[in-house]
DRENDOSE-167534 format. One record per residue: residue in three letters; x, y, z of N, C-alpha, C, CB in turn. Coordinates in steps of 0.02 Angstrom, whole numbers, plus 50000, padded with zeros to 5 digits. Each point is the difference from the previous one (the first is absolute). Glycine has a CB too. Layout:
# residues N
alaXYZXYZXYZXYZ;...
//
This chain:
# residues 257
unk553985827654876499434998849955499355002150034500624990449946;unk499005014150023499455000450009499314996350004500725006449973;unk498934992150091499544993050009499645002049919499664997750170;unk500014995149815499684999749927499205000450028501034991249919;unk498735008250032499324999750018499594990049961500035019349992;unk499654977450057499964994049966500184999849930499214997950076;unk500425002649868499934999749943500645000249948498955004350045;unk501535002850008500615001549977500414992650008499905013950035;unk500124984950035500534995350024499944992449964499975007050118;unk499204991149870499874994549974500345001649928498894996550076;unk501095007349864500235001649947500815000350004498865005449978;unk501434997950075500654998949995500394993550025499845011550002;unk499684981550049500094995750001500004996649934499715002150107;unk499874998749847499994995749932500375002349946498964996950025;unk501425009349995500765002049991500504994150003499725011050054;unk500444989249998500274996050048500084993349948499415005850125;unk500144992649882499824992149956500335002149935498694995350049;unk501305008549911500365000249930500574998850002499435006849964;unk500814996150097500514999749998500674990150033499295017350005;unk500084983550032500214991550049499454995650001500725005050091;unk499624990449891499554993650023499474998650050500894997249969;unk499585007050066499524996750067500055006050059500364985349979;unk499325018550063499855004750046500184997550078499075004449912;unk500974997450136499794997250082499885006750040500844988350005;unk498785008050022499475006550033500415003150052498814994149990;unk501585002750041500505005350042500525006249943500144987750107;unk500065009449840500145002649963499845007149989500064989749979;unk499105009450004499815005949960499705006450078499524990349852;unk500385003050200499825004550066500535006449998499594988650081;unk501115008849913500345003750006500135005749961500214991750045;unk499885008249885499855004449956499585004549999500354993449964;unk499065004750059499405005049983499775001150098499444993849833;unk501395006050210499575001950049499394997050022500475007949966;unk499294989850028499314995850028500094991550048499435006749870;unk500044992650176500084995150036499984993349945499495007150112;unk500734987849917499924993049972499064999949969501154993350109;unk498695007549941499104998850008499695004349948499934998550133;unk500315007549850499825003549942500154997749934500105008050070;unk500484990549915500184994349938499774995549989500695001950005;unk499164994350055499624994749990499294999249977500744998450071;unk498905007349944499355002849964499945001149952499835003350059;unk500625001149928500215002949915500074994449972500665010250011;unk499914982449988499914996449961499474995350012501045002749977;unk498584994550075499364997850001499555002249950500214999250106;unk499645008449904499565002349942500125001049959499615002650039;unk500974995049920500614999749931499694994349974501285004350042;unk498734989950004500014995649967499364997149977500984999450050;unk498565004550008498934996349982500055003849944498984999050121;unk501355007449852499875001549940500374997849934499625007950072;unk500644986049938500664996049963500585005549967499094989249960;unk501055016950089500515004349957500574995550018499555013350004;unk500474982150043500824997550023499644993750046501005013850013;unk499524981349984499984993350037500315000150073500094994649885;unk499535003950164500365000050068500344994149995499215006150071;unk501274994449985500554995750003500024999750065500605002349904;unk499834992250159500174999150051500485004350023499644990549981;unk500145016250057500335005350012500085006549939500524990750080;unk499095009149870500205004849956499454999149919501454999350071;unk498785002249883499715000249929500474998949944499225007650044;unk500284989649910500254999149918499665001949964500434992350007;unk499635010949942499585003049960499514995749960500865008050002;unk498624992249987499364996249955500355001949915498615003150103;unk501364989749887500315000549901499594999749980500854995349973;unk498925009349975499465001649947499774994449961500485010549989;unk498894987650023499824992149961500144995750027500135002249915;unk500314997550151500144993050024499964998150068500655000449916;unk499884996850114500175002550067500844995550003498445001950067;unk501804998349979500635000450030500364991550009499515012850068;unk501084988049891500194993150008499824994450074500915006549917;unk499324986950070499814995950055500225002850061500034990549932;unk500735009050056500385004650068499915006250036500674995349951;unk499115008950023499625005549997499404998750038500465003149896;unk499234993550075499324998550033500164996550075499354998049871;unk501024996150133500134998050058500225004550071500214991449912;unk499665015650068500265004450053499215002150011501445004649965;unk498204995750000499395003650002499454995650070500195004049839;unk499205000150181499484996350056500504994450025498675001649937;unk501754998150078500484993250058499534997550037501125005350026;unk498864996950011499454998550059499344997149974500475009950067;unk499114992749900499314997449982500324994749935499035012650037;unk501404986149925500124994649979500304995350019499845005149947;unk500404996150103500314992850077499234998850013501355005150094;unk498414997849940499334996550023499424997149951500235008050091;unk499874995649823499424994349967500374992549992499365010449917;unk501484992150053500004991550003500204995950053500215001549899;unk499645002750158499904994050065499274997850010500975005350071;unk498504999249900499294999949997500244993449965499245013149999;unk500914987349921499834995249963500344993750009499695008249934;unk500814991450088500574995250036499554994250057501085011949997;unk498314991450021499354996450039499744992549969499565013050024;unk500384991649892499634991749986500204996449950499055003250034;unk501604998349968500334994449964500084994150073500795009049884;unk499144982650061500054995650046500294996850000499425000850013;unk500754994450012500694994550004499864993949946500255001950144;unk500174998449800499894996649947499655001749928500094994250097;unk499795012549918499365004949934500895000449953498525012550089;unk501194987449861500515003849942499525007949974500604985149940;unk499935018450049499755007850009500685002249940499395002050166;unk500275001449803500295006449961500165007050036499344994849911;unk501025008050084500275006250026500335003949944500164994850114;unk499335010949856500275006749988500755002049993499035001650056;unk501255002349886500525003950025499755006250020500784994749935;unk499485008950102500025005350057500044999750056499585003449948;unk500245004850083500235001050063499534998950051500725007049954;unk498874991950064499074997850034500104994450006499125006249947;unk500994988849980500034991450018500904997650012498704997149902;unk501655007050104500865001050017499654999750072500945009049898;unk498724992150135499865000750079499724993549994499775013150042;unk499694985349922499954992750018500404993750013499335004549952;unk501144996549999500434995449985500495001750081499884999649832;unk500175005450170500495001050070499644994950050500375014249988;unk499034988450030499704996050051499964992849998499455009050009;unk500404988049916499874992850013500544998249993499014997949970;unk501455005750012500984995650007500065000350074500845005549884;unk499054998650157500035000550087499694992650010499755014750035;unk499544983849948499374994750048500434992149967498335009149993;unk501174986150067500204995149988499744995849927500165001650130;unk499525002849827499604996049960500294995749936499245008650042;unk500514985049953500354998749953499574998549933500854996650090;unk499465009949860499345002449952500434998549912499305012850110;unk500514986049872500305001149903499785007549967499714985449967;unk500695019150023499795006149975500595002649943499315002550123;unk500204997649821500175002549922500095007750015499224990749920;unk501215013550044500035007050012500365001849923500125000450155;unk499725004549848500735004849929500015004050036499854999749870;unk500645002450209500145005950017500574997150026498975007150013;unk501634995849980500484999649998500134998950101500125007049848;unk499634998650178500215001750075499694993350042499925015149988;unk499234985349963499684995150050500394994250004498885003849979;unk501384992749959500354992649996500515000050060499934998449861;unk500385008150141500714996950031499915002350084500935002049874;unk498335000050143499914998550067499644993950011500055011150021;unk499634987349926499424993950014500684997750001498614998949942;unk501964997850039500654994949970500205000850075500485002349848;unk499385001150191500374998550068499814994650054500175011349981;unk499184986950003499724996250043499844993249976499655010050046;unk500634987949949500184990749978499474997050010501094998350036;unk498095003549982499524996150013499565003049954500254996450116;unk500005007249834499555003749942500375000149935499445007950083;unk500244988249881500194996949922499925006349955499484986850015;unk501015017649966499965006849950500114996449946500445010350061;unk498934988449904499855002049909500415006949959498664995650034;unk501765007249937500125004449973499765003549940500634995550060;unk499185008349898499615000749932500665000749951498745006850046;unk501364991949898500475003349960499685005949964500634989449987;unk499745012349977499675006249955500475006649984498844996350058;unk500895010749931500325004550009500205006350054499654994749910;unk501095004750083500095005150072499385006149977501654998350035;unk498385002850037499315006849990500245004950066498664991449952;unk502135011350047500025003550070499795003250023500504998749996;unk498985005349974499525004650031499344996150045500375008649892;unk499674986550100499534995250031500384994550036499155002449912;unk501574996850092500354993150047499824995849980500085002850089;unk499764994249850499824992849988499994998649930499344999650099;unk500284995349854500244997649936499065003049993501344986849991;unk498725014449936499135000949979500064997549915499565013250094;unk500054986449863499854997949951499914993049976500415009549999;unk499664986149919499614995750004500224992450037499585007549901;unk501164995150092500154994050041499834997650082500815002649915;unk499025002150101499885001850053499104997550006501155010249998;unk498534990249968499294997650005500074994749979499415008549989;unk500754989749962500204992849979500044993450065500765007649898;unk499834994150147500314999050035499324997850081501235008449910;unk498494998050101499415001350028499464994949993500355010849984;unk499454988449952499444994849961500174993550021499855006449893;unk500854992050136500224992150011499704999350068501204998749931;unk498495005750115499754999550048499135000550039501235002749973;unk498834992850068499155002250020500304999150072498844994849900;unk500665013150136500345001850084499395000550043501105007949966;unk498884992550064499715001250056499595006850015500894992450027;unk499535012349978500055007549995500585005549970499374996050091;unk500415007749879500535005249963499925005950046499904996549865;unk500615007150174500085005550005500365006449957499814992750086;unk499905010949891500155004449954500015010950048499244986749881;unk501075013350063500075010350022499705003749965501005000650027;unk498815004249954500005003149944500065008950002499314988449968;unk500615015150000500315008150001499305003450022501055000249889;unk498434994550089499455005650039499324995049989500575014649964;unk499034987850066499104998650012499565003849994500214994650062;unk499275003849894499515007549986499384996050000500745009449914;unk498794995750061499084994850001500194994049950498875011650001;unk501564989449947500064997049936500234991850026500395012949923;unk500294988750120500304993349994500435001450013499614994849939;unk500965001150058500774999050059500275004349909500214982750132;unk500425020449883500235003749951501094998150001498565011350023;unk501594990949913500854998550006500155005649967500234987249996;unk500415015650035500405003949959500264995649945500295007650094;unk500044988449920500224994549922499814996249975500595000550016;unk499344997149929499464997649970500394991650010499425012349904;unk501274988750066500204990749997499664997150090501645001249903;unk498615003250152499804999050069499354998749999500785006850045;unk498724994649930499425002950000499864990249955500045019849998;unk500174980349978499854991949952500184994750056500465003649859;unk500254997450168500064995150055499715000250058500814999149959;unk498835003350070499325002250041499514994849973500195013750010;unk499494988449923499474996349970500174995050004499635005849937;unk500784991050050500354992149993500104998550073500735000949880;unk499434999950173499904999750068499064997550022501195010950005;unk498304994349964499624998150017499724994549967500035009450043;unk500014988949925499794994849938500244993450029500165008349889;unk500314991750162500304993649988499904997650105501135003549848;unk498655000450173499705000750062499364997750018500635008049994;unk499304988750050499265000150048499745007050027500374988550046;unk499905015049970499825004650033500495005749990499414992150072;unk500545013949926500405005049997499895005450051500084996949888;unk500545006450152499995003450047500615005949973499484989650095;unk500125016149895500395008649983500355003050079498825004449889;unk501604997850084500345001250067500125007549992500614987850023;unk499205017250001499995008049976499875003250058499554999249885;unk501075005950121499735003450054499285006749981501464996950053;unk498525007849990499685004049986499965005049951500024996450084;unk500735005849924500235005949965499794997149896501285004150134;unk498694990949853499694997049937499275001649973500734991550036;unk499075007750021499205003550006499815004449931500165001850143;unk499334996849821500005003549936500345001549948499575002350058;unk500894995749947500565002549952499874994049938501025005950102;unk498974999349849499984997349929500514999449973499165003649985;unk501144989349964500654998949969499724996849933500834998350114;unk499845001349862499924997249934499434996549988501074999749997;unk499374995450041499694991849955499604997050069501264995349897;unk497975002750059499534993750058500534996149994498624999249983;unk501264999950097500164990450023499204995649983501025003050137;unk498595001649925499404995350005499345003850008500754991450053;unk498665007949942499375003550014500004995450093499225002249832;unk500285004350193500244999950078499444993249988500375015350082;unk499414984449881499614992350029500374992549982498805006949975;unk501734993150009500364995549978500515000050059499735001249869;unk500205002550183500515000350055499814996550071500345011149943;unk499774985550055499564997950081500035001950074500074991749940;unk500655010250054500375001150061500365008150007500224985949994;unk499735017850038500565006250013500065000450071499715007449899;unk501164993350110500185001250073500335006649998500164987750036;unk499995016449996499925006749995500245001550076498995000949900;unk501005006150099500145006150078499595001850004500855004650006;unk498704997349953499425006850037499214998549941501285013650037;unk498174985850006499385002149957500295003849921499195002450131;unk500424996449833500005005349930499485003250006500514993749918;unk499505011950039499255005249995499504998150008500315005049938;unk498904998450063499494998049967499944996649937499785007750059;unk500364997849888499954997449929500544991049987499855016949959;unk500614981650068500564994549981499434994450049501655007449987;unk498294997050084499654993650046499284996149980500545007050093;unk499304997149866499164998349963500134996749966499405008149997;unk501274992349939499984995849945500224993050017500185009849930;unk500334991650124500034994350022499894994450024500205005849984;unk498954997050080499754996050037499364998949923500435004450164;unk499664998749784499424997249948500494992549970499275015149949;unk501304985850027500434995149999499844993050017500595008850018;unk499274993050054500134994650059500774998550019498914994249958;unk501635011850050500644997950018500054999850058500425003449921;unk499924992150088500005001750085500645001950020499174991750031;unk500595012550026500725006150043500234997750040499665009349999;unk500984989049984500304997350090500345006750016500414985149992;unk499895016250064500295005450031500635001150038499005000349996;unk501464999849998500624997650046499885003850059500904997649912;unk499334998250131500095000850068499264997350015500955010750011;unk498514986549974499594997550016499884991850010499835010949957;
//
């Protein structure tokens, strides 16, 4: 095979994707001749331009209008989503009752505070989070009923808010598909309702998003950024997101800080 030229190789990587689920960068090193470190660029700059989703060692392709089931997602930023919900894993306290999100951002939370000694009451509709929080016998798991939603790991709709409304917490940690000047944003809208109902029924609310969310526009508002109090995160956001924000008054926590 004849070396490609960037542009070529990135295009015949998103080949690739039509054809499979899922890519790995040794994989395509090999194919297209090129080092690890070169693929890895190529899909770096794949993905700031949302043509394809990085993954832990490799890529998934970006779905038109949406983004990528729970499981799916749980392969994606590993690393910078271990460290927000150990960031956020900080201030939960011994005896707070807390809501927890379905997904993969507050799926790290729930890992961590099933590890600590805390002994906390926490409501969830995510399927993964329950049955790690369920491991640690000094933390009372609330469950939501409602409807399966497997593209999200957890139950969403009205039973499910219903259910929600029987509670007043402490703090809600929530996810969402993206953040812009506007406000926290959802690919799904029923998700996007159990969010709202999270914050409503909270003292305080804390967004858990890595970077790669940064601007990205979706369906459905959750919240206007001034209705948000809290974001824990990997990395600064832009100018334009960091202005609206500090107009807000949200405040940034930072993992690893």
């Amino acid at each position: 095979m004849s070396r490609l030229r960037k542009r070529e190789r990135q295009d015949r990587i998103l080949a690739e994707l039509r054809l499979s689920a899922a890519i790995r960068i040794q994989d395509l090193a090999g194919n297209f001749q090129v080092s690890t470190e070169t693929i890895r660029r190529d899909l770096e700059e794949m993905a700031e331009t949302g043509r394809i989703m990085r993954t832990y060692g490799g890529a998934v392709a970006s779905p038109p209008g949406g983004e990528p089931g729970w499981m799916e997602r749980d392969n994606l930023m590993v690393t910078e989503r271990e460290a927000i919900g150990a960031r956020a894993a900080e201030f939960v306290r011994p005896g707070e009752t807390i809501m927890i999100d379905a997904g993969t951002t507050t799926l790290h939370l729930a890992r961590r505070l099933a590890a600590s000694d805390k002994a906390i009451t926490v409501v969830t509709n995510g399927y993964a989070a329950a049955m790690a929080l369920g491991t640690n016998p000094r933390i009372d798991v609330h469950v939501c009923p409602g409807r399966h939603d497997p593209h999200e790991g957890g139950v969403t709709g009205a039973d499910t808010i219903a259910y929600l409304d029987r509670f007043h917490v402490d703090r809600a940690f929530i996810g969402a598909s993206g953040i812009d000047v506007e406000g926290v944003n959802e690919a799904d809208a029923a998700a996007a309702s159990v969010k709202r109902a999270m914050l409503r029924r909270a003292e305080t609310t804390m967004l858990l998003i890595d970077h790669s969310k940064f601007d990205r526009v979706h369906f459905a508002i959750v919240c206007p950024l001034r209705d948000l109090p809290h974001l824990v995160t990997d990395a600064p956001p832009g100018p334009d997101l960091g202005a609206a924000l500090a107009r807000a008054r949200v405040e940034l926590h930072f993992a690893g800080q």
